[in-house]
N, C-alpha and C positions, 0 to 999 in steps of 0.2 A: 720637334713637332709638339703642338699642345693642342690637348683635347679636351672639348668642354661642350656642355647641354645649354641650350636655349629654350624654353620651354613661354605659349602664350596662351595663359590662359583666361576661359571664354566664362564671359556668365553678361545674361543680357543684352547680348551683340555689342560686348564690352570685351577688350582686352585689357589685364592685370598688368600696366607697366610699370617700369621703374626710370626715374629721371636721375641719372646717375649726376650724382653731386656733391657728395658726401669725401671719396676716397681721392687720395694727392695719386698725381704719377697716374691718373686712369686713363686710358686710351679713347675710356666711353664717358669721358667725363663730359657735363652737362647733355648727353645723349638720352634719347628714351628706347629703351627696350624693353624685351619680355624679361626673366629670371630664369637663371641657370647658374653657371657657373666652370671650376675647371674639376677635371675629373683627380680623386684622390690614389695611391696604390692600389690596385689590383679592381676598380670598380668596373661595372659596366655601363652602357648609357645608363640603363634606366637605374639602375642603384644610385649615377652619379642626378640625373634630373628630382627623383624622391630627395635623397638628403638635402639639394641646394635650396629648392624649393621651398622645404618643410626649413630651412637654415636663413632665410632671405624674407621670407612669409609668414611663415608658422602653420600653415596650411599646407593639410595629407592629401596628396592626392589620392583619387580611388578609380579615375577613367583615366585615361590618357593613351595618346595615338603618337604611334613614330611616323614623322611627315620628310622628315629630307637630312640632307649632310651638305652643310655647305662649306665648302674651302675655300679659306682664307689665305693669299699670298700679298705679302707685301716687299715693296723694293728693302725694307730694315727689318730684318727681326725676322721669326720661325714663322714657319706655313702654321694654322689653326685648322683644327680637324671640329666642326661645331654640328653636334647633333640636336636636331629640330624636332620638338615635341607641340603637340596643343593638348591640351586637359578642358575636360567639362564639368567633370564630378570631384569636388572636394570636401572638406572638413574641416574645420579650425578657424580660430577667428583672425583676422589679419592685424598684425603687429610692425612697430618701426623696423627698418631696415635701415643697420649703417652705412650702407653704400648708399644709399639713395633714398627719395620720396616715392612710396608708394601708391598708383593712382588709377582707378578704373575708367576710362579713356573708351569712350565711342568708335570702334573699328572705321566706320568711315571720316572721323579725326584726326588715328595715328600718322598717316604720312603728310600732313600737314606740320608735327610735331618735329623739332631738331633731332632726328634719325638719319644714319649712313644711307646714300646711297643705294647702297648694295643689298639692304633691309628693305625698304622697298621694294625690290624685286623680289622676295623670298616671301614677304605679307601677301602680294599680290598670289604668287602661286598659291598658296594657305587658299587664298580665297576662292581660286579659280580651278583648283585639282585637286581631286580626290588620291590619287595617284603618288606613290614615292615618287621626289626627283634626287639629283643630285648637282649641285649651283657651284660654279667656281666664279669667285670675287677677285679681281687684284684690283690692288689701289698703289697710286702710288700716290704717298703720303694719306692726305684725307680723301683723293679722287679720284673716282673708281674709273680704268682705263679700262678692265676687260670683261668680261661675262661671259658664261655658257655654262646652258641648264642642259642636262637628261632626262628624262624625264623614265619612269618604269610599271607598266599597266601591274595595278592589285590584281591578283587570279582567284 
């Protein structure tokens, strides 16, 4: 099992992507996503979303909302446990990132952009619920055969 943050963050009715391009052997290679990463020993989401972030960016986050858990299965290779963050309030000035090109991207843009599938559906929730869900993704290979969301009323 491997577990890792996704975090997108907002300024301007802007999302902060990355066009993963940079790293050999990437799964997300020329893909665009938010920034996260995998979680280190003994971390928890949010300890692993701050350092990946602050690690990928160089930007502290100071708001930030836990939005979903989406599960990842694929026909090859271990299920992905990926928790979902958005941020509004940060700090720090933006720097290169090795893994990829760093780029503030017009949310009504992003799914026009070479993104999974499956990302798509989880931007869309972003945009449409206030609300935790919980998303299961399978693909097989790069194409997603299966979906279902939960979704769970904030109290």
């Amino acid at each position: 099992m491997i577990l890792t943050t996704l975090c997108y963050i907002e300024k301007d009715d802007k999302y902060l992507m990355l066009h993963r391009i940079k790293k050999k052997n990437d799964i997300n290679h020329d893909k665009w996503i938010g920034v996260g990463g995998k979680f280190e020993k003994g971390e928890m989401p949010e300890e692993c979303l701050l350092r990946e972030v602050k690690e990928e960016t160089g930007l502290t986050l100071l708001q930030y909302r836990y939005r979903g858990i989406i599960t990842f299965l694929f026909n090859e290779g271990e299920a992905e446990y990926m928790h979902l963050f958005t941020a509004s309030e940060f700090t720090g000035e933006l720097m290169e990132c090795d893994e990829g090109d760093l780029k503030w991207i017009p949310k009504s843009e992003v799914k026009n952009l070479p993104i999974w599938e499956g990302d798509k559906i989880f931007l869309q929730l972003l945009e449409e619920e206030d609300d935790f869900f919980s998303l299961k993704l399978r693909y097989d290979g790069d194409t997603l055969v299966e979906k279902k969301v939960e979704r769970y009323k904030r109290t």
